[in-house]
N, C-alpha and C positions, 0 to 999 in steps of 0.2 A: 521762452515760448509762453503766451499765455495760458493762464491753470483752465478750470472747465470751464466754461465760457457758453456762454446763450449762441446757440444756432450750430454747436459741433458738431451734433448727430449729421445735420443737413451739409454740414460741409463734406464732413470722412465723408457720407456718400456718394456724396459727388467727386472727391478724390479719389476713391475706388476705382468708382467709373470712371476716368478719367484713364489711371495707372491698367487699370482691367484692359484698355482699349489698347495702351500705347502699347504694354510690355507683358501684356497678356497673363489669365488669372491664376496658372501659377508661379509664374517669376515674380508674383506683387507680393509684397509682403504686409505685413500689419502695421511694423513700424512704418514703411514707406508712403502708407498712406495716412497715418497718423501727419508723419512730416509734411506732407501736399499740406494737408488739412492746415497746418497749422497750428499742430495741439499735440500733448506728450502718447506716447503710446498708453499710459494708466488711461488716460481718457477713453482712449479706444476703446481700451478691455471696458470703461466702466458703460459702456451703450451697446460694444457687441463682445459674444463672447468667442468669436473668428473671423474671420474676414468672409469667409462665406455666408455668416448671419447678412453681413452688408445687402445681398441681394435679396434676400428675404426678411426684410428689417420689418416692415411693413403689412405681409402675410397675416399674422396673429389678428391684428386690428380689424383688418380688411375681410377677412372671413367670419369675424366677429358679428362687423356691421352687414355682413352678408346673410348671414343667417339669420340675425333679426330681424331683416328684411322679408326673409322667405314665411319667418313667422308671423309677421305683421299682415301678410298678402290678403289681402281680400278675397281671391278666390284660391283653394288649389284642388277644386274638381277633377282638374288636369296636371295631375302633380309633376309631371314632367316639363308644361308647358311654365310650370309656377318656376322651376328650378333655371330656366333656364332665360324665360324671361326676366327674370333675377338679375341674373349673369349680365343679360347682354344691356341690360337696360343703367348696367351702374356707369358710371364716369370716369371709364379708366383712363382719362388723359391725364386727369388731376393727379394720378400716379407718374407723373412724366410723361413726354415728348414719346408721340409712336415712338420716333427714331431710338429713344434709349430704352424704350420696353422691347424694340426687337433687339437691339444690342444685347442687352439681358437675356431675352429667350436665346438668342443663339449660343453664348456662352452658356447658359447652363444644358443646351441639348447636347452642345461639346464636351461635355465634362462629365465623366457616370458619377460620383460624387457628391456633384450641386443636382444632377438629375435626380440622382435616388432622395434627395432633400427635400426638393420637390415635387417629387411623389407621395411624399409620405405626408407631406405638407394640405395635397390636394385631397387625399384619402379621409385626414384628418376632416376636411371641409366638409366631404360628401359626407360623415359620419355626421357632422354636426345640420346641415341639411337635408339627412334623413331623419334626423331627432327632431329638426323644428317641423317636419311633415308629419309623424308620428302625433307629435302632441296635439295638431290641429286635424286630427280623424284618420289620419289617412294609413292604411293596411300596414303593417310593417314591412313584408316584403316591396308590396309594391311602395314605398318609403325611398326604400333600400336604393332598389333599382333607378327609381325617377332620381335621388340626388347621384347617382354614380354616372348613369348614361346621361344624364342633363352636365353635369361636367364637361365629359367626353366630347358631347354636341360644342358646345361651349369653348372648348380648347381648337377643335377644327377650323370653328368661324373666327374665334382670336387670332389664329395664327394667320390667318389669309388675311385679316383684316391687318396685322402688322405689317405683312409684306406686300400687302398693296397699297402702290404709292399713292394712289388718288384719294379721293375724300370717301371710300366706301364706305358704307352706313354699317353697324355694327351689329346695327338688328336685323337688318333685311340678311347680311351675312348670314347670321344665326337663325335666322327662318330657312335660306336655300338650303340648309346643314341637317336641317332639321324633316327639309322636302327628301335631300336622300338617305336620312334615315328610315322615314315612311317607304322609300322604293325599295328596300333591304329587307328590311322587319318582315313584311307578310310570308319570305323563306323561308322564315327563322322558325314558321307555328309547324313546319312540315319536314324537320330535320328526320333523314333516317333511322 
């Protein structure tokens, strides 16, 4: 087998998915998609450190460049609208094929394990996109709240957008998401 070798990260992942699809993600193991890959199981370990790193390999980076994006924004008068126009506005195909970001979501909404991963992963996010609204004026709570519920908005218009087959727009999704947020909220100032 060749030793580590240029493009193993990209391959395992795609082996993953691949073995994740056919034989489902817990019958896969580390070695066996080492093997797809083409590369020793050391390899494996040396880019992830489980096999469920595989579907969040990418996460750290991707929130990285997210939040310096939110930092960079030109406006966030409307911190919420800043968090979420964010969101909707980056280029998640270059993340893969809808097809295999919904393969992905679904497995990991199947699984409390890669969920609770991914929760902790998102939390992380809204933390750090309430810290790049913080340092650019904006209240701490209300910080707070715009990167947690701009996620939230964010994830609803994702998910429709994954599972709708057609060419739906990502932003208009996340604006209608965003309309029935607005139809909800004004309850919300009158709770008993």
């Amino acid at each position: 087998m060749p030793r580590w070798e240029h493009g193993s990260a990209e391959r395992l992942k795609q082996a993953a998915m691949e073995l994740f699809a056919e034989q489902g993600f817990d019958a896969t193991s580390a070695v066996q998609i080492a093997q797809r890959a083409g590369v020793t199981s050391r390899t494996f370990f040396r880019y992830f450190p489980d096999k469920e790193e595989v579907l969040f390999a990418d996460a750290d980076a991707l929130y990285r460049e997210l939040v310096r994006e939110i930092r960079d924004t030109a406006d966030v008068s409307e911190p919420l609208r800043a968090v979420v126009g964010t969101l909707a506005g980056f280029d998640w195909e270059k993340l893969g094929s809808r097809e295999t970001q919904r393969r992905r979501d679904a497995m990991i909404a199947a699984n409390p394990g890669l969920l609770e991963r991914e929760l902790i992963k998102q939390q992380r996010a809204a933390d750090g996109f309430g810290d790049a609204l913080r340092r650019r004026g904006v209240a701490p709570d209300v910080a707070e709240l715009a990167a947690s519920v701009g996620i939230q908005v964010f994830r609803t218009a994702y998910r429709r957008w994954l599972n709708d087959g057609g060419d739906a727009d990502l932003m208009a999704g996340t604006e209608a998401v965003l309309s029935l947020l607005a139809a909800i909220v004004p309850g919300a100032a009158r709770l008993p």
